[in-house]
Structures are given as C-alpha cells and as structure tokens.
N, CA, C and O of each residue as an XYZ file, in Angstrom:
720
protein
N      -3.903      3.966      7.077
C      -3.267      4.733      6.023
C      -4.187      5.856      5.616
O      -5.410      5.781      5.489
N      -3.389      6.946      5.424
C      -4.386      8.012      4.710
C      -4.239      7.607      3.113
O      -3.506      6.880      2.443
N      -5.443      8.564      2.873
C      -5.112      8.710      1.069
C      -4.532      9.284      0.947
O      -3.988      9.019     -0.125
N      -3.943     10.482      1.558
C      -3.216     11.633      1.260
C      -1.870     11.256      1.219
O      -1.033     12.158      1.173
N      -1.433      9.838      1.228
C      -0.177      8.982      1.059
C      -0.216      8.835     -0.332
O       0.602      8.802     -1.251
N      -1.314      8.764     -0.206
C      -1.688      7.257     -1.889
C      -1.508      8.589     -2.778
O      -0.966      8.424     -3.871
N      -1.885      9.824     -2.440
C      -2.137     10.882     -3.302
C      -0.508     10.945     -3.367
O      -0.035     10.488     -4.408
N       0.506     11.494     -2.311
C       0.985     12.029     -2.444
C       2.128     11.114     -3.531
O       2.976     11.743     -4.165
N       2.034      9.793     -3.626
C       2.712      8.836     -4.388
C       2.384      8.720     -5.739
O       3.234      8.517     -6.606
N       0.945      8.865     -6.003
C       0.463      9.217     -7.611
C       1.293     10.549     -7.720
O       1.982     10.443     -8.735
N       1.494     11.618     -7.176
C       1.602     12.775     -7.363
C       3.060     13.122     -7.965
O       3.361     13.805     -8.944
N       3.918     12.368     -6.980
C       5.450     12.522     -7.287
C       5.720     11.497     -8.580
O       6.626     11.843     -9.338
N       5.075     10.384     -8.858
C       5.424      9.774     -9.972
C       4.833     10.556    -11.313
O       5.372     10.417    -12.411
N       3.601     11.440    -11.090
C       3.833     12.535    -12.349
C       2.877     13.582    -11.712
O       1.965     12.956    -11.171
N       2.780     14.380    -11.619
C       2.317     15.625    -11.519
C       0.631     15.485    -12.607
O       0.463     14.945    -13.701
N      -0.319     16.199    -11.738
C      -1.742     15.995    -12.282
C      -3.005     17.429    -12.076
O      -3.167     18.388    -11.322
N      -3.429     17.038    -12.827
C      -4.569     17.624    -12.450
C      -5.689     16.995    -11.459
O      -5.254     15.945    -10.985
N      -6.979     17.300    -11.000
C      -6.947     16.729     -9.689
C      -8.083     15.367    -10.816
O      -7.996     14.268    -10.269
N      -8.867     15.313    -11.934
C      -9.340     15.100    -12.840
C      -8.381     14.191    -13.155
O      -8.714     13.093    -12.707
N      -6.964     14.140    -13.931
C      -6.072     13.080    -14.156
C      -6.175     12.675    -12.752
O      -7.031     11.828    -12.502
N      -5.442     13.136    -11.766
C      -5.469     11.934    -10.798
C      -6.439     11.502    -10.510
O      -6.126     10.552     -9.793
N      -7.381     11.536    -10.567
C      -8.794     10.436     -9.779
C      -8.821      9.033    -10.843
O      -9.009      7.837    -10.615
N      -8.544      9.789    -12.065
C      -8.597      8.945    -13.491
C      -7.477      7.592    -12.927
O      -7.687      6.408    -12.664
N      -6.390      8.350    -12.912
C      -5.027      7.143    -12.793
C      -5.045      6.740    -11.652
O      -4.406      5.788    -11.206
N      -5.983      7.626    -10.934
C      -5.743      6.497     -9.210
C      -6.692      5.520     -9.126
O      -6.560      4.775     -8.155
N      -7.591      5.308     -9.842
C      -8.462      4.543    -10.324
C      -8.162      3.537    -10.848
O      -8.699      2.489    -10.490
N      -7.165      3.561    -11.904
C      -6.715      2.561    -12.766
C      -5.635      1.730    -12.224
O      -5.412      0.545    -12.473
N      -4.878      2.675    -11.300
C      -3.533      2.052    -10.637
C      -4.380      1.582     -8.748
O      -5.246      0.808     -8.341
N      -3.413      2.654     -8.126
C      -3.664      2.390     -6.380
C      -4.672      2.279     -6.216
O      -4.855      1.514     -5.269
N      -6.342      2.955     -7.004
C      -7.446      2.279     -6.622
C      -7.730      0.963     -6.768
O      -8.869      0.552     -6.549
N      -6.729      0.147     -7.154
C      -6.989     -1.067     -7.479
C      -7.082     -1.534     -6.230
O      -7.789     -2.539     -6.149
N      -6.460     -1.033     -4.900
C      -6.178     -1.484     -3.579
C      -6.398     -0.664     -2.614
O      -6.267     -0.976     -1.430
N      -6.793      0.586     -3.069
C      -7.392      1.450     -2.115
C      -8.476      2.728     -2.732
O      -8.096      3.729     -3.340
N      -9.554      2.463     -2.470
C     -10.526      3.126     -2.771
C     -10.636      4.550     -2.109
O     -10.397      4.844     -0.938
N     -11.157      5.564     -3.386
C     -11.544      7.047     -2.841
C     -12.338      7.066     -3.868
O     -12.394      6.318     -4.844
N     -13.096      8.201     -3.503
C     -14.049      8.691     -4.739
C     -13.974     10.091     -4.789
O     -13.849     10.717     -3.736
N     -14.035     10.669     -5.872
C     -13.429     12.006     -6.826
C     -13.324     12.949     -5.883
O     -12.287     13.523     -5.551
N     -15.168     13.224     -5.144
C     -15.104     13.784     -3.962
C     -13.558     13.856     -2.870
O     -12.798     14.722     -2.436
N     -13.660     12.924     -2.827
C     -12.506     12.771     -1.574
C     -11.269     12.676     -2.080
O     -10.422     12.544     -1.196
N     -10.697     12.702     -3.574
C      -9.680     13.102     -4.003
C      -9.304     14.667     -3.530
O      -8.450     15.195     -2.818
N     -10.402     15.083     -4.314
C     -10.411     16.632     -4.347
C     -10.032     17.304     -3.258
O      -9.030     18.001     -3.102
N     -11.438     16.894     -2.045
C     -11.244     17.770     -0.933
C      -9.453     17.051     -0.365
O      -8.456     17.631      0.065
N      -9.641     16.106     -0.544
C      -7.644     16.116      0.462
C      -6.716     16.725     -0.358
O      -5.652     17.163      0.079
N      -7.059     16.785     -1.562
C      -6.002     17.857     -2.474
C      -6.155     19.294     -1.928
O      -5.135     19.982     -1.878
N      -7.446     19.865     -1.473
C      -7.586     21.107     -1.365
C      -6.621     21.089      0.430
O      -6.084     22.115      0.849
N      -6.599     19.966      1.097
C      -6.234     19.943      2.272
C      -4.557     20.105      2.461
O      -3.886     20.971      3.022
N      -4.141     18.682      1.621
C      -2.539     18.875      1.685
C      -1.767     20.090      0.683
O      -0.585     20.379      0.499
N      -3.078     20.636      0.143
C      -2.251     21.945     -0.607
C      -2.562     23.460      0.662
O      -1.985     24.505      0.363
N      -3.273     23.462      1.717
C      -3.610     23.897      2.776
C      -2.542     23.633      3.444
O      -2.093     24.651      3.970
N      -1.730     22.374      3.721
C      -0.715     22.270      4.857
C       0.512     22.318      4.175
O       1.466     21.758      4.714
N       0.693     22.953      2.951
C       1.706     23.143      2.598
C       2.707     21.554      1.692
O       3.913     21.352      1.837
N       1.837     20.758      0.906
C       2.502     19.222      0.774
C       2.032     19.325     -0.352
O       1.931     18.184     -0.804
N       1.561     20.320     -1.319
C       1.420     20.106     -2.299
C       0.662     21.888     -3.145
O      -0.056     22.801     -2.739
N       1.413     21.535     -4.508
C       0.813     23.568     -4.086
C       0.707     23.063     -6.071
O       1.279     22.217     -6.758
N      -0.696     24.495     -6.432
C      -1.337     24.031     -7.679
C      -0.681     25.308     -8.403
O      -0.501     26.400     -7.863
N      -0.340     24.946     -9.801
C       0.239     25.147    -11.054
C      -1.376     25.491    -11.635
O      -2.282     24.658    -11.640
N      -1.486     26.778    -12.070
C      -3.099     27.266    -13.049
C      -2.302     27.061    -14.407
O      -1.170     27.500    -14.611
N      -3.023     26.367    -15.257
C      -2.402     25.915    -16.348
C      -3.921     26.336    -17.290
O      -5.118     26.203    -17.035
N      -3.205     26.858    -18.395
C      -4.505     27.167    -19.864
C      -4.472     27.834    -20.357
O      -3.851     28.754    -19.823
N      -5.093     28.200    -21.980
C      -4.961     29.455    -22.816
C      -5.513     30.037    -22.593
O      -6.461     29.784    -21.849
N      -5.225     31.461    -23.208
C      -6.166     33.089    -22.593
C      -7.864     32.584    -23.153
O      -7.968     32.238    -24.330
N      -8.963     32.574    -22.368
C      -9.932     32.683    -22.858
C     -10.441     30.808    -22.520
O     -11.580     30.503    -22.167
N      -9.630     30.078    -22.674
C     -10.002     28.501    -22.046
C      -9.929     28.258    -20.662
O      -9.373     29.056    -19.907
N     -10.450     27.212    -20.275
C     -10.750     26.657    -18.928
C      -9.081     26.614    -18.322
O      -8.225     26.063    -19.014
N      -8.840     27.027    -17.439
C      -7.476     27.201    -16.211
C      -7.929     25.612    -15.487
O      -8.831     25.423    -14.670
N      -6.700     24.271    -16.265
C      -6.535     23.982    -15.133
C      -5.542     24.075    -14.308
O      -4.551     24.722    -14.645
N      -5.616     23.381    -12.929
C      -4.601     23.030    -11.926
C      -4.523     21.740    -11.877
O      -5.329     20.810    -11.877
N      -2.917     21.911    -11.817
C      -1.999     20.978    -11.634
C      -1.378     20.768    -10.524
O      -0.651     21.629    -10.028
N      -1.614     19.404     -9.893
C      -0.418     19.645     -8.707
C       0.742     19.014     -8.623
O       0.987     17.857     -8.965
N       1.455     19.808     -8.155
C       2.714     18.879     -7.433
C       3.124     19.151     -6.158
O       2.981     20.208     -5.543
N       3.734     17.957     -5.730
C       4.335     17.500     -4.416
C       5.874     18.231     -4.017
O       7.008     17.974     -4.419
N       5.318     19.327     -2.970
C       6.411     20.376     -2.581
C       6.881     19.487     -1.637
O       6.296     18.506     -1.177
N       8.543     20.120     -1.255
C       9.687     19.122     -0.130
C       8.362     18.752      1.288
O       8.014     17.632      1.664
N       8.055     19.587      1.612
C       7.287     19.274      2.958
C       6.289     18.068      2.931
O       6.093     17.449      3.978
N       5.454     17.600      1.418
C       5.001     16.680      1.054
C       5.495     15.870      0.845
O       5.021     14.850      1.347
N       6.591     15.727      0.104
C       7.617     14.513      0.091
C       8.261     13.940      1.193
O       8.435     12.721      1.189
N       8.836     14.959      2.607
C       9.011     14.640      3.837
C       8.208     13.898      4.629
O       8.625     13.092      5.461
N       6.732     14.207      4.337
C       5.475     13.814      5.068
C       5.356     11.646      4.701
O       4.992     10.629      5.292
N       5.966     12.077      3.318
C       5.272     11.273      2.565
C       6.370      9.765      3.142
O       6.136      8.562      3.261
N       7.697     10.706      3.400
C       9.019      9.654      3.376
C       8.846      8.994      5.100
O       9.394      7.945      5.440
N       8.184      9.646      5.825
C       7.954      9.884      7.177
C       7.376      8.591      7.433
O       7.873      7.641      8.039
N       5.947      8.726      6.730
C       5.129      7.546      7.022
C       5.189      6.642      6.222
O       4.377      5.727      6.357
N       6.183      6.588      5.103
C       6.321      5.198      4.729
C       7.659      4.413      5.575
O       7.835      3.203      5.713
N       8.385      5.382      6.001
C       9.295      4.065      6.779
C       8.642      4.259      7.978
O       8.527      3.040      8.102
N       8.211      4.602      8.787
C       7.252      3.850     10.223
C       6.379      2.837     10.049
O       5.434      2.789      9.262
N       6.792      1.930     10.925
C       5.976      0.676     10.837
C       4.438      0.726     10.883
O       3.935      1.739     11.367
N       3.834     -0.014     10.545
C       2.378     -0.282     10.866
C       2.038     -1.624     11.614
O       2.658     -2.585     11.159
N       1.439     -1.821     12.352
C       0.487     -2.740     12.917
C       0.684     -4.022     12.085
O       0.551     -4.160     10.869
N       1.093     -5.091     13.190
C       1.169     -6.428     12.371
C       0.377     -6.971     11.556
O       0.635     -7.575     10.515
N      -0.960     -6.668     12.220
C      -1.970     -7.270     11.352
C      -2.587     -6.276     10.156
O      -3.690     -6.349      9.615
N      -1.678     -5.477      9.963
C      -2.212     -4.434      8.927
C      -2.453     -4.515      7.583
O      -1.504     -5.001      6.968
N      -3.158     -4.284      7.081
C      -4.193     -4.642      6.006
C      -2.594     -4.191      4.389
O      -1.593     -3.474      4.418
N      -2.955     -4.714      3.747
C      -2.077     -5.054      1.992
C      -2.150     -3.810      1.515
O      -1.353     -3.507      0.627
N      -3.134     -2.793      2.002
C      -3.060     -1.378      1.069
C      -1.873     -0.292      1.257
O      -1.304      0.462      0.467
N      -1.718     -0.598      2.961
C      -0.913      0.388      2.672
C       0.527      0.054      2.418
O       1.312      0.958      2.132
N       0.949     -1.294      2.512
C       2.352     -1.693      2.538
C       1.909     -1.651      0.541
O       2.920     -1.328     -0.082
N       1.133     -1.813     -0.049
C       1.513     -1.495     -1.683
C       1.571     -0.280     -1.623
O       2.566     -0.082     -2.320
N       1.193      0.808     -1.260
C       1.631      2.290     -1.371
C       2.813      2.405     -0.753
O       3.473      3.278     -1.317
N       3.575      1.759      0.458
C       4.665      2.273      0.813
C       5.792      1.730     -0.430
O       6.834      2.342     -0.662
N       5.386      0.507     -1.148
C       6.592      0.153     -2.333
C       6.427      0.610     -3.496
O       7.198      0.525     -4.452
N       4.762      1.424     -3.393
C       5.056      2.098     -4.647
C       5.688      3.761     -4.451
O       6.107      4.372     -5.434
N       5.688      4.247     -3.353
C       6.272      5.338     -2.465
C       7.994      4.959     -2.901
O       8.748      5.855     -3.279
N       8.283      4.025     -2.820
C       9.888      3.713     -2.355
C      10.086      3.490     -4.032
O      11.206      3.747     -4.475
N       9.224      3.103     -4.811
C       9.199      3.048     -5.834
C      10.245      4.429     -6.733
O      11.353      4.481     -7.268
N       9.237      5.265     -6.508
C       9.518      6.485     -6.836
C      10.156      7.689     -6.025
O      10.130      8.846     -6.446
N      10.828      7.247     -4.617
C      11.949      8.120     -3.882
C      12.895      7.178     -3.845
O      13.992      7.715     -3.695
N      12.955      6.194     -3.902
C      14.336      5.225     -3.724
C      14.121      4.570     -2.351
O      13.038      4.706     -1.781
N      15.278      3.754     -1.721
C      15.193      3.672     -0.343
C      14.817      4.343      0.360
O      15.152      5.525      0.292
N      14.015      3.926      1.277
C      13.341      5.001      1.815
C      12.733      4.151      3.860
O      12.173      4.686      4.817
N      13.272      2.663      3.618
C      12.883      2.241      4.462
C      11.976      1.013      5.010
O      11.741      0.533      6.119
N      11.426      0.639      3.133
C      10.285     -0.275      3.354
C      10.870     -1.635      3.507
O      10.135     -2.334      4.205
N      12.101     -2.344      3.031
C      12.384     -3.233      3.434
C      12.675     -3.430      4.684
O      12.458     -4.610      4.961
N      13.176     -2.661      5.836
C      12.935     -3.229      7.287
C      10.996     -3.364      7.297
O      10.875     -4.321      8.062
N      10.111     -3.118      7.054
C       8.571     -3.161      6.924
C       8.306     -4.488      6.608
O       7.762     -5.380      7.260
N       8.684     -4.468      5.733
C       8.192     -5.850      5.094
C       9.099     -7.335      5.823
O       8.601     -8.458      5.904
N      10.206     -7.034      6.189
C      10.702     -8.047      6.974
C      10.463     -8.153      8.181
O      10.772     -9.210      8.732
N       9.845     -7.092      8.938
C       9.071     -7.347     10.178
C       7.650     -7.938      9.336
O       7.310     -8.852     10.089
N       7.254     -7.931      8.889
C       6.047     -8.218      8.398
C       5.520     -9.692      7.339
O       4.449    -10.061      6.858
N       7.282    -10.334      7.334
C       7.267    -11.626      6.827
C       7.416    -12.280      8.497
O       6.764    -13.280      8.796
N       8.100    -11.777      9.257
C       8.086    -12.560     10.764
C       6.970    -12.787     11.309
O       6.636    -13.574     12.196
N       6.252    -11.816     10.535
C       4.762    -11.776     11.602
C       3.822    -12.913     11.538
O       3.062    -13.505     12.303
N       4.417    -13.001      9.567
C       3.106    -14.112      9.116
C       3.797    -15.317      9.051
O       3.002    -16.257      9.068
N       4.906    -15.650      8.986
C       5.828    -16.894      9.446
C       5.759    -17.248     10.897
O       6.409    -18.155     11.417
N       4.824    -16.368     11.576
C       4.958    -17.267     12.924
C       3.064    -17.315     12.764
O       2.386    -17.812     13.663
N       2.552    -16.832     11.733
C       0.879    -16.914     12.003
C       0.163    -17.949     11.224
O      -1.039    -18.213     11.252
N       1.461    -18.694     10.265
C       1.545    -19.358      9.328
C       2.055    -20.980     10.423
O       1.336    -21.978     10.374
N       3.091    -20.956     11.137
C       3.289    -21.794     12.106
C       2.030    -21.727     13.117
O       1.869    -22.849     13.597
N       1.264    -20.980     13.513
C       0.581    -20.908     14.225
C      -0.695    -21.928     13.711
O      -1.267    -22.693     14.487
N      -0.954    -21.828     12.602
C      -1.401    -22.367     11.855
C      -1.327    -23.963     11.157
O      -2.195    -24.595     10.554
N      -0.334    -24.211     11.405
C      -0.081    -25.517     11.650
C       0.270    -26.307     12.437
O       0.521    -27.494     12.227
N       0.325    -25.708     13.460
C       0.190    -26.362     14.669
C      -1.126    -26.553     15.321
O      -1.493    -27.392     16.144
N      -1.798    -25.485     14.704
C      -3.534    -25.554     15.187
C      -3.857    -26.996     14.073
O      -4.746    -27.690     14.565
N      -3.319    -27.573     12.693
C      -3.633    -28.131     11.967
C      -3.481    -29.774     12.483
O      -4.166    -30.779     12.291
N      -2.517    -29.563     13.057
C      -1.566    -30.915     13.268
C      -2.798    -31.298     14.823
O      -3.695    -32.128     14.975
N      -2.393    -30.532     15.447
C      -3.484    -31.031     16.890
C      -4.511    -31.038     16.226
O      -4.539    -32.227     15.907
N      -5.405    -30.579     15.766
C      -6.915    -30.732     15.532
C      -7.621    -31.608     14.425
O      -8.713    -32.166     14.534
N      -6.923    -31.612     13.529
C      -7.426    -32.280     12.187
C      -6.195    -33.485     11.820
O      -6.039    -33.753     10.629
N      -5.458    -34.094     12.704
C      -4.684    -34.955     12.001
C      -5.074    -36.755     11.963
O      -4.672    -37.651     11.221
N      -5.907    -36.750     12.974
C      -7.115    -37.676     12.968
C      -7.622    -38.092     11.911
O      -8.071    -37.203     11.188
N      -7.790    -39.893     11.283
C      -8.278    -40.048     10.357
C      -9.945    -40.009     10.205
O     -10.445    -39.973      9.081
N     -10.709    -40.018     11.323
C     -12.102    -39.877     11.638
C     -12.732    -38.291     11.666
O     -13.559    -38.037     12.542
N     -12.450    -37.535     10.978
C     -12.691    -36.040     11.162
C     -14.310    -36.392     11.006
O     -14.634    -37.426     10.422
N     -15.567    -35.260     11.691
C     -16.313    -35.299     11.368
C     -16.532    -34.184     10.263
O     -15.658    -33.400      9.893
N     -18.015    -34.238      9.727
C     -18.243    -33.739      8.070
C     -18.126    -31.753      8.985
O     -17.937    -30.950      8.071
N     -18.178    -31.221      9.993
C     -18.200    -30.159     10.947
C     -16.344    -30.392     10.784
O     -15.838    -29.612      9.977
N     -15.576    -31.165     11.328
C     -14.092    -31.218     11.484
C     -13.887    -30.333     10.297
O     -13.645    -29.130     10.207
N     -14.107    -31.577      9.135
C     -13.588    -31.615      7.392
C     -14.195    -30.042      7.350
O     -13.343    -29.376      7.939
N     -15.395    -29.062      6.874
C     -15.601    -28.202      7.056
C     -14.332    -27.322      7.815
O     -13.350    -26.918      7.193
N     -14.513    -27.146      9.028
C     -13.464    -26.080     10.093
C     -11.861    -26.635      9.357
O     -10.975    -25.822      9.621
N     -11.525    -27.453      8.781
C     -10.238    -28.178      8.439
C      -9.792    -27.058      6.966
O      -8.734    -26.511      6.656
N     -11.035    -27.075      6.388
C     -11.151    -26.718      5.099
C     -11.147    -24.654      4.804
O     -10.920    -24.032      3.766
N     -11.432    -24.235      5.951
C     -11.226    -22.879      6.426
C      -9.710    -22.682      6.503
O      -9.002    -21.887      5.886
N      -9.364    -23.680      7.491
C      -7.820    -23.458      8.104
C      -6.832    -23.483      7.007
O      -5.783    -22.851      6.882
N      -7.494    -24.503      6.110
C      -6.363    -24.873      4.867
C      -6.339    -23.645      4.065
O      -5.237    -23.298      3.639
N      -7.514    -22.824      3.746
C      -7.858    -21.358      3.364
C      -6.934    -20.223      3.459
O      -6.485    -19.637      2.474
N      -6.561    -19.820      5.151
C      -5.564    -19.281      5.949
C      -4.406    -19.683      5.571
O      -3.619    -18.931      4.996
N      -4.140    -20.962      5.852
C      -2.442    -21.393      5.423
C      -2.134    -21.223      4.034
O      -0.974    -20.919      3.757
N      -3.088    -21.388      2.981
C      -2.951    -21.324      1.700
C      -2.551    -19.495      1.310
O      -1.729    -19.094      0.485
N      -3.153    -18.936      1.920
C      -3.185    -17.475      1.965
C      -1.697    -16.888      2.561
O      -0.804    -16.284      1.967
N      -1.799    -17.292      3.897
C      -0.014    -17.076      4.430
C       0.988    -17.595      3.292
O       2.084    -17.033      3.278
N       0.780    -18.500      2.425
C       2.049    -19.098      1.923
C       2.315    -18.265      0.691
O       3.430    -17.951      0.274
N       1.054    -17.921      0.121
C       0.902    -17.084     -0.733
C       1.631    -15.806     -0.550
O       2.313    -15.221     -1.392
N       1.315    -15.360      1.025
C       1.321    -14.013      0.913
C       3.382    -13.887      1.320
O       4.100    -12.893      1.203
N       3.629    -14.801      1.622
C       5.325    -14.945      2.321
C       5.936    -15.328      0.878
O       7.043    -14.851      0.630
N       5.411    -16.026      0.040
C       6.044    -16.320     -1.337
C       6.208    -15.100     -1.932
O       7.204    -15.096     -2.654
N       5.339    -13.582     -1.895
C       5.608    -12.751     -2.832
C       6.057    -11.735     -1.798
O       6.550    -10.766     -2.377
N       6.064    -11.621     -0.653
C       6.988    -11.050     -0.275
C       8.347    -11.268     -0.274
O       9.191    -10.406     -0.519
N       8.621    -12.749      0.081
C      10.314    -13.138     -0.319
C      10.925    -12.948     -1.574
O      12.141    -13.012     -1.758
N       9.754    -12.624     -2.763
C      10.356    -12.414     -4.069
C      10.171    -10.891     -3.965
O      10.946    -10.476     -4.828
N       9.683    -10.004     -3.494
C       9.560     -8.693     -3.578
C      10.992     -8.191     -2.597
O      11.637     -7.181     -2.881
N      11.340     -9.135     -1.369
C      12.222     -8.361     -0.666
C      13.541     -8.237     -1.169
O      14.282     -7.476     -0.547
N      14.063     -8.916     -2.321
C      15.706     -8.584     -3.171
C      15.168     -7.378     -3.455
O      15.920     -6.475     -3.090
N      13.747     -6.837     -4.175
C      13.874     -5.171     -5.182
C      13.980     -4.127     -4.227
O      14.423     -3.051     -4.628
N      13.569     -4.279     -2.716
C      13.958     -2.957     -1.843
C      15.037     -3.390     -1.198
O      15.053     -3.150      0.009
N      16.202     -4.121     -1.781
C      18.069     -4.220     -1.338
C      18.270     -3.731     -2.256
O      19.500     -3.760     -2.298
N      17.881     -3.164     -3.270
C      18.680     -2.560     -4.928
C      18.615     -1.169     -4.860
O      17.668     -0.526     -4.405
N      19.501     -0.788     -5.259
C      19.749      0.773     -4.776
C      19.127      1.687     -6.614
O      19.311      1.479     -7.813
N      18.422      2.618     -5.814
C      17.213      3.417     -6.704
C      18.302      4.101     -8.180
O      19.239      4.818     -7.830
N      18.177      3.923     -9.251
C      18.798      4.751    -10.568
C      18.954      6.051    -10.160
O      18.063      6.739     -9.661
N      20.089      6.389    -10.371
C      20.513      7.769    -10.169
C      19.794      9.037    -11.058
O      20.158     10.199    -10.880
C-alpha cells in the first residue's frame, strides 16, 4: 500500500492543511499505518505534481498563507482504482483498513468482494491450522517442547478466529448502500 492512499482517504473525508493532516493521520490511520510529517509532506508535494490533489493558499493580508488540500477527480479515480484491486492473500491489516475507510467515504466502491476473498483465505489457514493441531498435538503425552510448539499454534488459531469474527461482522456494512 502506498500512503498516498491513506492520504488520499484522510483527504476526501475533509480537506487539510498538510499540518492538520499529519495531526489527524496520527490520531486516526496512523493508528495502523505509520508516516512521519516528512513523508506526509513530500507525497503531498508529489500527488499534487500528478495531478490527485491541488492546494487552496488560504490567509489574511499580512498573515502566514496556508495550504489546503483537496482531492481532485483524478485523485479520487486513483484512489477508487486501488481500493477495489485485490491485494495479496497474505496481506498485511493496513491496507484493507484504508480500503473500508476509502469505501467509507466514496460508497461502494468494491471492498466487499476484498474482504470475502480474504475471509476464504483465512478460513482455509484457520483449517489448515487445525489439522496441523489434530495430527500433532492430540496425544495425551505431549512433551514440555510439544506443549510449548502446541501453545504457538493455539496463538495462530486464536488470531484467525479473531480475525474471521470481525470480518463476518464488518461484511453486512459493505452490502449497505452509501447515504445519498
């Protein structure tokens, strides 16, 4: 995932200065995907370069001019682009929370086929997983090395069940069609 996703999703849910956004991306999507001010900035100076985002000089005669940006159609296209293309099965939680907070704020847009390829993935890695459980550790003699490696696995499965429980409750809100 780029940031320049994560940006462009802070961006359309309100319009910023590049100062507010580092602030709120901090508080919000940095919670799950890290940048630092530096690297806010320069990809702001970039996707306002490729045309995905263009700055508003905002201030009184004689005070500091800031800029504001917002997310022009070509940014929002960019933005709608790569949130419905799939990612990699084993792909990491950051960017599938930017694609629902993306869909969040354009409506349908695609992420529920994502996420339902992506409950198949871990429903069979989750079976995979217990079948590694059942052959290896179902023995009442485990050694204190078994109990250990047993205690990892239970880790994994605990994690898959977790992670398929809040996706099955997340996948009814991308079937609901976005407020007009």
């Amino acid at each position: 995932m780029s940031i320049q996703h994560a940006l462009l999703t802070s961006l359309l849910e309100k319009p910023s200065t590049g100062f507010q956004l580092a602030r709120r991306f901090d508080r919000s999507i940095g919670h799950f995907w890290q940048a630092t001010h530096q690297q806010i900035y320069r990809e702001l100076r970039r996707m306002a370069s490729s045309g995905w985002v263009e700055v508003e000089a905002k201030g009184d005669d004689g005070g500091r001019k800031r800029k504001v940006y917002h997310v022009l159609p070509d940014g929002r296209d960019e933005l709608v682009r790569w949130a419905s293309e799939p990612g990699s099965s084993g792909e990491s939680n950051e960017a599938l929370m930017v694609k629902i907070r993306a869909e969040a704020v354009l409506g349908p847009i695609g992420v529920r086929q994502e996420l339902e390829r992506l409950i198949g993935w871990h429903e069979e890695r989750l079976a995979n997983y217990r079948d590694i459980e059942a052959r290896d550790f179902s023995g009442p003699d485990l050694t204190r090395g078994q109990r250990l490696q047993h205690r990892v696995l239970l880790k994994g499965i605990s994690a898959e069940e977790d992670w398929l429980q809040w996706a099955r409750g997340t996948l009814p809100l991308l079937s609901e069609l976005a407020p007009a």
